[in-house]
C-alpha positions as CSV (number, residue, x, y, z in Angstrom):
1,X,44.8,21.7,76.5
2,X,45.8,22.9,80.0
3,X,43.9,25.7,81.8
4,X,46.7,28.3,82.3
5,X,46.6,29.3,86.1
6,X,48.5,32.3,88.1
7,X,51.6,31.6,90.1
8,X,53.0,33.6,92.8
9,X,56.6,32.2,93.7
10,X,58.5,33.5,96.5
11,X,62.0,32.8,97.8
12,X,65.4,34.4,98.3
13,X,68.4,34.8,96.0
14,X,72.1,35.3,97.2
15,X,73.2,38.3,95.9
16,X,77.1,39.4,97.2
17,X,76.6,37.2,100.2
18,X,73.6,38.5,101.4
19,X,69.9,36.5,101.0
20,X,67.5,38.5,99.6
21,X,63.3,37.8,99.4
22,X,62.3,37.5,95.8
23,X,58.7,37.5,95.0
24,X,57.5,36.7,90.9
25,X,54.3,36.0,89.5
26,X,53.9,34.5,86.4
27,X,51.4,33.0,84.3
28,X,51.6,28.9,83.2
29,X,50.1,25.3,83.2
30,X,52.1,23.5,85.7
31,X,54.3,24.1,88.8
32,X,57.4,22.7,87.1
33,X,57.5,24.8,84.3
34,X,57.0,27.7,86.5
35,X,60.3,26.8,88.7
36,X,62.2,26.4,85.8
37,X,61.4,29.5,84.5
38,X,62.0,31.4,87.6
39,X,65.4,29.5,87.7
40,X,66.0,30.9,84.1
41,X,64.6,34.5,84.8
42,X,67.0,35.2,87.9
43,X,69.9,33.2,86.8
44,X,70.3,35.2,83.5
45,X,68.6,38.7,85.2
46,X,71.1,38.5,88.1
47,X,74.2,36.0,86.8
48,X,73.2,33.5,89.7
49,X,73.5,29.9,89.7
50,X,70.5,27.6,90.9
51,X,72.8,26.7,93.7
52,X,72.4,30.7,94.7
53,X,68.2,30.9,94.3
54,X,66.1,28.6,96.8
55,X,61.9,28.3,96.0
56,X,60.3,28.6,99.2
57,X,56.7,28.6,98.2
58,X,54.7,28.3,94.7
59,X,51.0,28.5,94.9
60,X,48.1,29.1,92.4
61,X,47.0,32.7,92.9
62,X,43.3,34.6,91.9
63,X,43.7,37.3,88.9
64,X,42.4,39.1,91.4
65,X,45.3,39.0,94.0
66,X,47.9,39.6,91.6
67,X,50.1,42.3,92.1
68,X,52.1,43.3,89.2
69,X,50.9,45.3,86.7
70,X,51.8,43.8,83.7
71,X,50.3,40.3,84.8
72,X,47.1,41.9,85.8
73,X,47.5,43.1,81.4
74,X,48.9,40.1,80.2
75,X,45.3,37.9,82.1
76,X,42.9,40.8,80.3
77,X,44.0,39.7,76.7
78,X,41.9,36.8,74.5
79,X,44.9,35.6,73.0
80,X,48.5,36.4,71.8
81,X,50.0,35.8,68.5
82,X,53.6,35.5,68.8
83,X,55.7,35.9,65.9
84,X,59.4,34.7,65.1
């Protein structure tokens, strides 16, 4: 099984014709399924294509140096039971 790191991924998003500095962190296992999700996450969030978002930089953060509040919950947890 994958160790699951911390991402922080920042960018920009086109919003009304103006470029915009995004910043999301999210827990995962690999960079690729951390872009997609970001792709996913703004382009349903804020009814952009991919065409309108652009990655600038993903890098494996500390728990420490996270900034959001409910990543810095979501590390503290042993384990989460998801049901359909």
């Amino acid at each position: 099984m994958s160790q699951v790191k911390l991402f922080r991924v920042e960018g920009l998003m086109k919003i009304k014709n103006t470029w915009q500095k995004f910043t999301i962190e999210l827990p995962g296992t690999k960079i690729s399924e951390i872009i997609d999700r970001v792709y996913t996450w703004l382009g349903s969030r804020h009814k952009l294509s991919r065409l309108n978002i652009r990655i600038l930089n993903v890098k494996v953060i500390k728990p420490e140096e996270a900034k959001k509040k409910d990543v810095i919950q979501l590390l503290t947890l042993d384990r989460i039971i998801r049901f359909w």
